[in-house]
N, C-alpha and C positions, 0 to 999 in steps of 0.2 A: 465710713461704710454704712448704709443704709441697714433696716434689719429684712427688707426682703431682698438683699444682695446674698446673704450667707444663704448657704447649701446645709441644708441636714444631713445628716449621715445617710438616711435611706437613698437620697438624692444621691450622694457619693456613691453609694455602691451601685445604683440603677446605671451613672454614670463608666462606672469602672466595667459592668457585664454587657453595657453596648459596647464600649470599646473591645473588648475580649472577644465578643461574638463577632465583627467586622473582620478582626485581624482575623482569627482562624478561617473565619469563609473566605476571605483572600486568599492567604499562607495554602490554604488545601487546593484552591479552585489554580494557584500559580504552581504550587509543585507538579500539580497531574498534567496542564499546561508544559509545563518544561521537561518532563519526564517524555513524555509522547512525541516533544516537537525538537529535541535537543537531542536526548538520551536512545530515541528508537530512530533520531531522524527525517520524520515526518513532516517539518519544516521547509526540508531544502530539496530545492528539484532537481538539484546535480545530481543526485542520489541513485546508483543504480540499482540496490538493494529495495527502495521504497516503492512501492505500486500507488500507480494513477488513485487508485480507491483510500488510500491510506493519507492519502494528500488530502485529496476530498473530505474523508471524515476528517482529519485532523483541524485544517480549516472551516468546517461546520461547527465544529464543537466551539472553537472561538466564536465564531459570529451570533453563535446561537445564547452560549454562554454567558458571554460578555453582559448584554444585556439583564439578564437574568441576574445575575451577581450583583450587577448595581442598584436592582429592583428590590433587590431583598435585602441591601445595604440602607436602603432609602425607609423602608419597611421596618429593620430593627431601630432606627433615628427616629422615627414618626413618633412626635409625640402621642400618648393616653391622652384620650379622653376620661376626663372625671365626671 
């Protein structure tokens, strides 16, 4: 193994709190997702309980969402500039 193949510890840990940071903006961004689209309904249109507008928001927040999560996934991975 080379000596600029080993990782320092600061390295490790930088590496360990990106990962940390990804899962949890996922894990949070997929609960409120399932919670809204599963649990209140808001998913399915057979739904007689669920109103036109709630459908709409519901599938905005995806679309709007979606994006945005992966922008700010891509954003905690970017590497520093030194």
């Amino acid at each position: 193994m080379k000596e600029s193949d080993n990782w320092s510890d600061k390295e490790v840990v930088e590496a360990f709190v990106h990962m940390l940071k990804t899962i949890i903006l996922w894990v949070i961004w997929l609960v409120i997702s399932l919670f809204f689209g599963v649990q209140k309904g808001w998913a399915y249109f057979n739904s007689p309980i669920v109103t036109t507008w709630e459908h709409i928001l519901f599938f905005a927040w995806i679309v709007i969402m979606l994006p945005i999560v992966i922008r700010i996934t891509f954003k905690i991975w970017k590497p520093k500039k030194k």
